[in-house]
C-alpha positions as CSV (number, residue, x, y, z in Angstrom):
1,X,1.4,5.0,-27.8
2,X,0.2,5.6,-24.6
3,X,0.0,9.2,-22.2
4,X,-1.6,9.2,-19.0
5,X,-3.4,12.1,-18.0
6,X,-3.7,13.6,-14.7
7,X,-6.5,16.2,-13.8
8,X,-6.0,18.4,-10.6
9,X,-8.4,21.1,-9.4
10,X,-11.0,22.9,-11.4
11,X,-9.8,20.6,-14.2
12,X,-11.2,17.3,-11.9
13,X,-14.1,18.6,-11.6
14,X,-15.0,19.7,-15.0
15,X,-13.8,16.2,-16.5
16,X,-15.1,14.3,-13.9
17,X,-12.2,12.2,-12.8
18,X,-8.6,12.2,-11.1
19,X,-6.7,10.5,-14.4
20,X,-7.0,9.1,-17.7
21,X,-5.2,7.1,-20.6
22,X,-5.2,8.7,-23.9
23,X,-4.2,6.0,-26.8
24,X,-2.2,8.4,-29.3
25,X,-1.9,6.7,-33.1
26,X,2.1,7.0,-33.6
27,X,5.0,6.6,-32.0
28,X,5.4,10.2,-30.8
29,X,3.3,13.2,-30.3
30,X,3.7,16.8,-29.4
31,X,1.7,18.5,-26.0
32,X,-0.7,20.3,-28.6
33,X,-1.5,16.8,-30.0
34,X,-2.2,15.2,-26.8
35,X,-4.0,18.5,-25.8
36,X,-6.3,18.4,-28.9
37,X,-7.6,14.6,-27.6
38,X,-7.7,15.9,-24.4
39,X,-10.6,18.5,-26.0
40,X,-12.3,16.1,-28.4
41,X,-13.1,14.2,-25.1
42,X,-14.0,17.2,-22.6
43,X,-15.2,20.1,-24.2
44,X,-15.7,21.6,-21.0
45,X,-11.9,22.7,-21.2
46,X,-12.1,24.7,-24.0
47,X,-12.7,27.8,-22.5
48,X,-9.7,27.8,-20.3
49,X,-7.3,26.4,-23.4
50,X,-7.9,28.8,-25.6
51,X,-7.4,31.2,-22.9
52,X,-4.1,30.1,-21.9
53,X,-5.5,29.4,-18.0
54,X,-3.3,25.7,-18.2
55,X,-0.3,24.4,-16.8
56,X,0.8,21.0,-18.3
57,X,4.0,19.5,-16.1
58,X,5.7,16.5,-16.8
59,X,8.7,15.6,-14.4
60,X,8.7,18.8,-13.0
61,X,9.1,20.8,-16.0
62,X,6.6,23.1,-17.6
63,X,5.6,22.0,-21.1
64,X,4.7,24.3,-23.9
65,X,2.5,23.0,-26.8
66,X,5.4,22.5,-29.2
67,X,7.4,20.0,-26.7
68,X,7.3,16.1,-27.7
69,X,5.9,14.2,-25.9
70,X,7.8,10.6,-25.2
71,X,5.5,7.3,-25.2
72,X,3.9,6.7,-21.8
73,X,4.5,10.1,-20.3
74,X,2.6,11.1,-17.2
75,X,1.1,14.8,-18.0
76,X,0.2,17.1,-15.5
77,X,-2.6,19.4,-16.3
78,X,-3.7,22.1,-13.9
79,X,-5.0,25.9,-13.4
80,X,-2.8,28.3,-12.6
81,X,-2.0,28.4,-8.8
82,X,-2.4,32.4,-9.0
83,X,-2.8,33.0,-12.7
84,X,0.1,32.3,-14.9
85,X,3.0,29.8,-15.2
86,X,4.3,28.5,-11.4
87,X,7.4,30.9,-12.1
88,X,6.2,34.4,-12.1
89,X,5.7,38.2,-10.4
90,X,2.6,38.8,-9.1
91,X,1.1,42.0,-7.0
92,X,0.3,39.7,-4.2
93,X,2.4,36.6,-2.6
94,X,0.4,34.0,-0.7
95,X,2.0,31.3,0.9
96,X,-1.0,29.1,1.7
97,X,-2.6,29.6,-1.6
98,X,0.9,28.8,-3.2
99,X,1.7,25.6,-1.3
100,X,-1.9,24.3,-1.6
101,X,-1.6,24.2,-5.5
102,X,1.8,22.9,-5.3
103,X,1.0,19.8,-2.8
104,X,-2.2,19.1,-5.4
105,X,0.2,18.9,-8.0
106,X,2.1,16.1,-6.5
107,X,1.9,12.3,-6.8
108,X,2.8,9.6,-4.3
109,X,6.4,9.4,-5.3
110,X,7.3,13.0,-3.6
111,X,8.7,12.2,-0.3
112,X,9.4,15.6,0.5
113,X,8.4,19.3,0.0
114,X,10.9,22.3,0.7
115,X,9.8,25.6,0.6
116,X,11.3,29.4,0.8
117,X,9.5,32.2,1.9
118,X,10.8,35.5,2.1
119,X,9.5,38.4,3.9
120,X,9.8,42.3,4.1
121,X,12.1,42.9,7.5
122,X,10.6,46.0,9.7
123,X,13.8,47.3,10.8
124,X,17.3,47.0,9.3
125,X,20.5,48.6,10.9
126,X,18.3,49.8,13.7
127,X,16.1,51.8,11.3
128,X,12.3,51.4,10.7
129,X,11.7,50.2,7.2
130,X,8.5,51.7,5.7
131,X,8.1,50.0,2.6
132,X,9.8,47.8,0.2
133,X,9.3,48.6,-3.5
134,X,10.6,45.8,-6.3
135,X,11.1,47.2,-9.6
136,X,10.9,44.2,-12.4
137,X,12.5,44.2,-15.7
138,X,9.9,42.5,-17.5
139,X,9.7,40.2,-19.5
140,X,13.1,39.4,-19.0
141,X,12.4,39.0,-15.2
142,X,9.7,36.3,-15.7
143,X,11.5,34.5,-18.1
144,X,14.7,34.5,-16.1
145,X,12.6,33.1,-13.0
146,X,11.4,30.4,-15.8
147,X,14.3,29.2,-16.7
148,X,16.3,29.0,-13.6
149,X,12.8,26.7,-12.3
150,X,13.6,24.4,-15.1
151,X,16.7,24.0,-15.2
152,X,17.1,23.2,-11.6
153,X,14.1,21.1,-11.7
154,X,16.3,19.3,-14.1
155,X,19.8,19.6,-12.8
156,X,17.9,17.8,-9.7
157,X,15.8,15.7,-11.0
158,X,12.2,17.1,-8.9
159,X,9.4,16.2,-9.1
160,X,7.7,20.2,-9.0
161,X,9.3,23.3,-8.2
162,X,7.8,26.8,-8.9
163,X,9.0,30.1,-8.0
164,X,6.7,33.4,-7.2
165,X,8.2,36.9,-7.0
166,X,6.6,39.9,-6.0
167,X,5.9,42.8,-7.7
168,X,5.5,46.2,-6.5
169,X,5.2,47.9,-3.3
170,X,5.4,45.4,0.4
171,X,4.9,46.7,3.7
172,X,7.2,45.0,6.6
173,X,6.0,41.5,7.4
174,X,4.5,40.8,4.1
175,X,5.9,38.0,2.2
176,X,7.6,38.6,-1.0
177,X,9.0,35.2,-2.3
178,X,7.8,32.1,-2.3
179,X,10.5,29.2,-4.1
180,X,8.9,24.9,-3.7
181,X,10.2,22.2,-4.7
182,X,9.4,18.4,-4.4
183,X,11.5,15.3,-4.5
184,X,11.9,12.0,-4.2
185,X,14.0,12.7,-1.0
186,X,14.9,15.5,1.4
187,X,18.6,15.9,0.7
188,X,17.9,16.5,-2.2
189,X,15.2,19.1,-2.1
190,X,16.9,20.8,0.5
191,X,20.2,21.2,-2.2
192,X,17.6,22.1,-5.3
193,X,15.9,24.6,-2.6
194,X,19.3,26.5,-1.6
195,X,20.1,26.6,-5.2
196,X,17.1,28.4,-6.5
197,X,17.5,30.5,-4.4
198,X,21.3,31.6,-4.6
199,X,20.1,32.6,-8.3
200,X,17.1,34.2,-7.8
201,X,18.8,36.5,-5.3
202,X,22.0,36.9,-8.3
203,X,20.5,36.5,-11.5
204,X,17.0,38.1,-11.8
205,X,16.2,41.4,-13.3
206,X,14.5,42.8,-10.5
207,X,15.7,46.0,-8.3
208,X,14.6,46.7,-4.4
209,X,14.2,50.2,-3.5
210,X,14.2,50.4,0.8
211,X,12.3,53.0,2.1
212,X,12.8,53.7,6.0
213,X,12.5,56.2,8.2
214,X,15.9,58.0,8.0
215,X,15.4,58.1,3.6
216,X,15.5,55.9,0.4
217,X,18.0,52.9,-0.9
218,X,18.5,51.0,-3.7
219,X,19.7,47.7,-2.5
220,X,22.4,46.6,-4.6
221,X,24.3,42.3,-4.8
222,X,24.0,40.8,-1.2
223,X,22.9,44.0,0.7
224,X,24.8,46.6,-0.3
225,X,22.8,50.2,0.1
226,X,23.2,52.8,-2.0
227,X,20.9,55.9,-0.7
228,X,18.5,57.4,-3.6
229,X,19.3,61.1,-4.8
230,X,17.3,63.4,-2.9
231,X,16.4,65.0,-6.8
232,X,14.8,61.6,-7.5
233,X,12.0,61.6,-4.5
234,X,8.7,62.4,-5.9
């Protein structure tokens, strides 16, 4: 059987080319199998294998080494945009950084890109808001944000989609979600786009403590404010 392999990024450069056809004895394989040819041919990869620093996508889903891998497959194999899987909290979003790995990851059959990016607002019911603080319950959080990538990347059939959360404390202005996704066409996009992000909003294990000028709030469902006890302020 046949798998083509495409290279993107620091993985181009250390292998030397774009893309590649691996013949694979058999009539199906697994991602570690086709992973292990990948190495016999470019050692250079080691490092970053054994390290987990990959990324293997195929139709828009992330792949771990256990999955099958069906005859003539297109494999995706890339860095991580920001270190770790595309669906994760970091301590820092970057918007540019983000979509810049995200269009490398696509081929010439994505005809559109939709993005989300939320942001920290600097004053809410006419008050100044002095920080935002997200409390994650990890790793249920990460693994929530996983599977709600893949199942809409599914549901929709896209091409990419990824989903990055932040961590931690965010001044006003600062962006604190970033949610892509690529498709054959816009429409669609635009539904998988809205979707995402109706469940990361409802279904991730992550908690937003405002903190503005007139006190503290937990932020509870769709903006509901509950003020923090005054025994709790450090």
């Amino acid at each position: 059987m046949q798998v083509k392999i495409r290279y993107l990024s620091l993985f181009r450069d250390l292998v030397g080319k774009g893309d590649e056809v691996l013949e694979i004895q058999g009539q199906e394989a697994t991602v570690k199998t086709v992973l292990d040819l990948v190495l016999e041919r470019h050692p250079s990869l080691k490092d970053y294998f054994e390290a987990g620093e990959i990324i293997i996508v195929n139709n828009g889903r992330v792949l771990q080494v256990s999955d099958k891998v069906a005859a003539d497959s297109e494999l995706i194999l890339m860095p991580p945009v920001s270190g770790g899987s595309p669906y994760a909290f970091i301590d820092r979003v970057d918007p540019v950084l983000i979509l810049d790995g995200l269009l490398k990851a696509l081929d010439d059959g994505a005809g559109a890109v939709a993005i989300f990016i939320g942001r920290v607002k600097g004053k809410v019911q006419g008050k100044s808001v002095n920080e935002l603080y997200y409390e994650a319950l990890e790793p249920l959080a990460t693994s929530t944000l996983t599977s709600i990538g893949e199942e809409e990347a599914k549901k929709h059939s896209l091409i990419y989609s990824t989903i990055y959360h932040k961590k931690g404390p965010a001044k006003p202005g600062e962006p604190v979600l970033f949610i892509g996704v690529a498709s054959e066409r816009r429409d669609v996009a635009l539904r998988a786009l809205r979707d995402i992000l109706e469940r990361v909003k409802h279904e991730v294990y992550v908690w937003k403590l405002e903190k503005r000028e007139d006190g503290e709030f937990w932020i509870l469902g769709d903006g509901r404010r509950i003020p923090r006890p005054y025994s709790a302020h450090p």
